[in-house]
N, CA, C and O of each residue as an XYZ file, in Angstrom:
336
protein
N     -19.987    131.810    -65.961
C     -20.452    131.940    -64.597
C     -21.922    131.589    -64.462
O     -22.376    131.400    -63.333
N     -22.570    131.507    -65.360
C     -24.066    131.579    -65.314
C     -24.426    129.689    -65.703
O     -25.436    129.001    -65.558
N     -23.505    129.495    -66.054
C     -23.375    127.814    -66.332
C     -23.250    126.993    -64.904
O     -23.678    125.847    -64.767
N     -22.497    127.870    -63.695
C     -21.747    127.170    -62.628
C     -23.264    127.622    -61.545
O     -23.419    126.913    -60.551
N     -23.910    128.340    -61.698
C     -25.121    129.337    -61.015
C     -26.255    128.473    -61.258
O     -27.103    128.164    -60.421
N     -26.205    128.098    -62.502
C     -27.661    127.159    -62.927
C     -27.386    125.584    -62.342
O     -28.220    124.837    -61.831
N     -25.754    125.295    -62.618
C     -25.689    124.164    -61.863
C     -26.026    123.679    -60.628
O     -26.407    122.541    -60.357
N     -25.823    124.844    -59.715
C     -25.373    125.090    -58.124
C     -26.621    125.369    -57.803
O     -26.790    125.252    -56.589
N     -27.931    125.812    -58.600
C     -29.715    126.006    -58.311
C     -30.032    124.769    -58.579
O     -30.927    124.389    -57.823
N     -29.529    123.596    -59.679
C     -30.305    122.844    -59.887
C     -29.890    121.543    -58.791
O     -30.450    120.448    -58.851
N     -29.003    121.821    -57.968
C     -28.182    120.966    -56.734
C     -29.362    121.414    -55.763
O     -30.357    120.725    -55.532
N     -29.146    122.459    -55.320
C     -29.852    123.061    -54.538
C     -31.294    122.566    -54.297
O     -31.684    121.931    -53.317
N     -32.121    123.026    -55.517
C     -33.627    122.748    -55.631
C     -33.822    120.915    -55.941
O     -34.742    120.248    -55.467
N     -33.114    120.570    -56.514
C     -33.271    118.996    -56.971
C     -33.006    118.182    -55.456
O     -33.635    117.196    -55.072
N     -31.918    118.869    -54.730
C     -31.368    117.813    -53.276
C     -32.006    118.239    -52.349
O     -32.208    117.503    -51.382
N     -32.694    120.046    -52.392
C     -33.626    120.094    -51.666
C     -35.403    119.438    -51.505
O     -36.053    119.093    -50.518
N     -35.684    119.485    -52.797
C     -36.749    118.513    -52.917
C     -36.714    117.008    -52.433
O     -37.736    116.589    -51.889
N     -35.802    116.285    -52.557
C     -35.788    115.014    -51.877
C     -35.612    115.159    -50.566
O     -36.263    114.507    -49.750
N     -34.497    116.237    -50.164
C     -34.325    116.388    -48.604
C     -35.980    116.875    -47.957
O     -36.079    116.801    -46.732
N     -36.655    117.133    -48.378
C     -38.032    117.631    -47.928
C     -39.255    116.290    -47.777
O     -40.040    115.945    -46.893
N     -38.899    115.782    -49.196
C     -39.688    114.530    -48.987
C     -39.631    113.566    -48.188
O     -40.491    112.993    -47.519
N     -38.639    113.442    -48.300
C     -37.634    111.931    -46.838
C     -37.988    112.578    -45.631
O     -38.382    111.798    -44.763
N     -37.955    114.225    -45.203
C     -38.145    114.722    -43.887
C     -39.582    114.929    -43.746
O     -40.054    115.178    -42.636
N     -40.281    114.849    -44.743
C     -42.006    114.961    -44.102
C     -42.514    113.474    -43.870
O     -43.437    113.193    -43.106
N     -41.724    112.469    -44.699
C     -42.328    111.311    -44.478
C     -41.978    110.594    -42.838
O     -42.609    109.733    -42.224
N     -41.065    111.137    -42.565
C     -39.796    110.193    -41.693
C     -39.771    111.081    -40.464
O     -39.643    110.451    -39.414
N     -39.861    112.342    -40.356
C     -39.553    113.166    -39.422
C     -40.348    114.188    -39.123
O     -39.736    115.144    -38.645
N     -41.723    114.351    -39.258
C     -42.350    114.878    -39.055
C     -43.638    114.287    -38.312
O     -44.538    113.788    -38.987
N     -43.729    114.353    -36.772
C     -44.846    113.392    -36.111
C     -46.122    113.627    -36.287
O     -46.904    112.678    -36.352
N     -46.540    114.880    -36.391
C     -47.763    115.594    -37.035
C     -48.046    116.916    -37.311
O     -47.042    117.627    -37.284
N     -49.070    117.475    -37.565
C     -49.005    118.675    -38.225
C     -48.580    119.787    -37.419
O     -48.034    120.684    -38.062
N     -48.701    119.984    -36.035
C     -48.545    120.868    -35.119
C     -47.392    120.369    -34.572
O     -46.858    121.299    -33.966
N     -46.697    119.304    -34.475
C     -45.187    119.130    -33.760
C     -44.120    119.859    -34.969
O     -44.164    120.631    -35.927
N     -43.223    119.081    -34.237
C     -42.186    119.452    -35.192
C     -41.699    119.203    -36.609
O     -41.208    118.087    -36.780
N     -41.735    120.048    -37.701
C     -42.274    119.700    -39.210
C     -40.818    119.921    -39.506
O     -40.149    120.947    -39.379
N     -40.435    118.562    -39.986
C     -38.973    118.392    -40.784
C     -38.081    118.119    -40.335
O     -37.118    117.643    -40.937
N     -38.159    118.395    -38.872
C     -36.542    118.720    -37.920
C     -37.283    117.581    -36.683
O     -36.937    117.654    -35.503
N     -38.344    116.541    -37.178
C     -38.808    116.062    -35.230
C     -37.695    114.698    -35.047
O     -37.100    114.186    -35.995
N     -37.634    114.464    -34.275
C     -36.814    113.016    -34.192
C     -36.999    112.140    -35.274
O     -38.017    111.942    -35.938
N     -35.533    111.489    -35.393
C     -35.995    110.200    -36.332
C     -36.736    109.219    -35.360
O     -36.446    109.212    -34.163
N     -37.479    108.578    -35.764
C     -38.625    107.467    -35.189
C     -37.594    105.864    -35.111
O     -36.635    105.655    -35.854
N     -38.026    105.027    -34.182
C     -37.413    104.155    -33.596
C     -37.871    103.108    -34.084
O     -39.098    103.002    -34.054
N     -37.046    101.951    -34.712
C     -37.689    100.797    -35.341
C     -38.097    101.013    -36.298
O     -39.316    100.938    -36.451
N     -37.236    101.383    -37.379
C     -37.757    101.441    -38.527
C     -36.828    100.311    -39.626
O     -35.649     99.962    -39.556
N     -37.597    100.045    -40.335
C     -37.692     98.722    -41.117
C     -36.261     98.974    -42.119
O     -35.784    100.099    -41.968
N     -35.461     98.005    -43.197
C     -34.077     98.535    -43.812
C     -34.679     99.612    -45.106
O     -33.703     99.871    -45.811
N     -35.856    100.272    -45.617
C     -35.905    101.021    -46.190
C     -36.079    101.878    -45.795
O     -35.845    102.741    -46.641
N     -36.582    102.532    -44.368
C     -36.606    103.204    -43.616
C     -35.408    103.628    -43.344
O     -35.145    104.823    -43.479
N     -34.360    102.616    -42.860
C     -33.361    103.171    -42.354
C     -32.312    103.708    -43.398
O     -31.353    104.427    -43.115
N     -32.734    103.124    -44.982
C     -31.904    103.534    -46.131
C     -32.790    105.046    -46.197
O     -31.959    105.854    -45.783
N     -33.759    105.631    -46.439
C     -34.176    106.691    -46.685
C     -33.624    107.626    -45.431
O     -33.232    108.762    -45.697
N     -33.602    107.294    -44.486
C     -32.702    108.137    -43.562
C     -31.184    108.710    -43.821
O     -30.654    109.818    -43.905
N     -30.866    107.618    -43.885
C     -29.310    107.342    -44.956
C     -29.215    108.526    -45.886
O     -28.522    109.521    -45.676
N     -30.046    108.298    -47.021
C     -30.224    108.820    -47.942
C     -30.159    110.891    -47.539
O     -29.564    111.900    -47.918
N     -31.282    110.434    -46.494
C     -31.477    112.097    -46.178
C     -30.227    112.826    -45.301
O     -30.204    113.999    -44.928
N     -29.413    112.007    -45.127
C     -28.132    113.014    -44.622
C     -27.138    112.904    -45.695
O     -26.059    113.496    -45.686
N     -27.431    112.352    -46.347
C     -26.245    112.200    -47.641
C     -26.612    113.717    -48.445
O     -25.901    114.656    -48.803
N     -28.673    113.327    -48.557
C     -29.207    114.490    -49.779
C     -28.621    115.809    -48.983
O     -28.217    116.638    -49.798
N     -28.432    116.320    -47.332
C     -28.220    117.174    -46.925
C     -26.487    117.765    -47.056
O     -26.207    118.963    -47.079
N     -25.538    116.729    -47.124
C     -24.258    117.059    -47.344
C     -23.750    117.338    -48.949
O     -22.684    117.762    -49.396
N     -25.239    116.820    -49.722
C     -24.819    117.077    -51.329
C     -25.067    118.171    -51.516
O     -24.383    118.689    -52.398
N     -26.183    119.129    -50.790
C     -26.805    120.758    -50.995
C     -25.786    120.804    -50.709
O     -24.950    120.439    -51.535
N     -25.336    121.297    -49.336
C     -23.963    121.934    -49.307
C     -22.644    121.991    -49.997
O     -22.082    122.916    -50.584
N     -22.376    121.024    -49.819
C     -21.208    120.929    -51.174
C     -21.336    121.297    -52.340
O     -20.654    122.023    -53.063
N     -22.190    120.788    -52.469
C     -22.669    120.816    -54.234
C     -22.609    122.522    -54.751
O     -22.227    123.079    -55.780
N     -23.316    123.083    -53.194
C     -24.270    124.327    -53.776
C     -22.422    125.233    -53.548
O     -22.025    126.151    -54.265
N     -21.832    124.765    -52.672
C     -20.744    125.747    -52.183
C     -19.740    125.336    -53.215
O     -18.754    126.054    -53.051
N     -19.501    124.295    -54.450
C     -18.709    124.161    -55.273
C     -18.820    124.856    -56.136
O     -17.957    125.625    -56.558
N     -20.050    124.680    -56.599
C     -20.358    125.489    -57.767
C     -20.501    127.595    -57.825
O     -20.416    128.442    -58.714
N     -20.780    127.606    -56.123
C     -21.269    129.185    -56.230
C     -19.630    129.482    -56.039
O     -19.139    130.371    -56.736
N     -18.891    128.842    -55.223
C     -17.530    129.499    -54.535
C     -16.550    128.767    -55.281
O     -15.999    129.214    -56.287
N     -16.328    127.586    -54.757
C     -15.032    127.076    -55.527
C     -14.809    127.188    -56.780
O     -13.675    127.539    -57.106
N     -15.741    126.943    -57.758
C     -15.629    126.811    -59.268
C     -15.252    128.062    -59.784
O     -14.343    128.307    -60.576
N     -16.320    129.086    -59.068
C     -15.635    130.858    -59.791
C     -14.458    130.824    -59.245
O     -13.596    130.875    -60.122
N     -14.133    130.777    -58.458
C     -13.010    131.167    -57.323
C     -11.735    131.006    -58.330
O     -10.996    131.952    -58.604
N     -11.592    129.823    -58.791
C     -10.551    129.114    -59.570
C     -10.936    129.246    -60.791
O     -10.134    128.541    -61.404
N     -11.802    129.792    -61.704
C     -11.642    130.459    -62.545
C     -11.343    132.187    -62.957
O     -11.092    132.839    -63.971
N     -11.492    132.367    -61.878
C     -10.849    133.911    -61.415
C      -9.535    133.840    -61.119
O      -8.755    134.704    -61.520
N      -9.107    132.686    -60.302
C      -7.459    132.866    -60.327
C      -6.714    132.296    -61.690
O      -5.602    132.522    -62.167
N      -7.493    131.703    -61.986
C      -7.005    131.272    -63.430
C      -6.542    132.368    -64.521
O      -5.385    132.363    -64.940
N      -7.510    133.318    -64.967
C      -7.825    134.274    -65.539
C      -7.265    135.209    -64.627
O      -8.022    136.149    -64.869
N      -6.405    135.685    -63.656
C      -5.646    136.677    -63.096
C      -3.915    136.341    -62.920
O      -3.028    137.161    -62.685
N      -3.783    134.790    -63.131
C      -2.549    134.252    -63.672
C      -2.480    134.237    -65.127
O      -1.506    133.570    -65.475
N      -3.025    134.634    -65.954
C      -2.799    134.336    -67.231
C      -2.648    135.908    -67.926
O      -2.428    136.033    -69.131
């Protein structure tokens, strides 16, 4: 269990760190607006629009990632080990 816990932190902190970087560069208009969450910006160039890309992908991998490893993975090794 502590194998599936370290996995599911290092999803977490590793997809959260990129999800932070892509959102201060890209989505944040200045220091007093809205920090992380401001609109995506208009006209942005194809690496721009790949790092955007990128940042809803990095946001659906926390979740999953983090909800496989904390829930699904025990989950099914608990029913495993209660069928046997």
């Amino acid at each position: 269990m502590a194998d599936e816990f370290a996995k599911g932190l290092a999803v977490l902190t590793g997809g959260g760190l990129v999800w932070m970087v892509l959102s201060g560069w890209y989505t944040t208009p200045g220091f007093e607006d809205a920090q992380l969450w401001g609109a995506i910006p208009e006209g942005l160039d194809t690496y721009g629009q790949a790092a955007i890309a990128l940042r809803e992908v990095t946001a659906w991998f926390i979740i999953f990632g983090v909800l496989a490893f904390w829930v699904v993975i025990p989950a099914v090794q608990q029913l495993r080990e209660s069928r046997s």
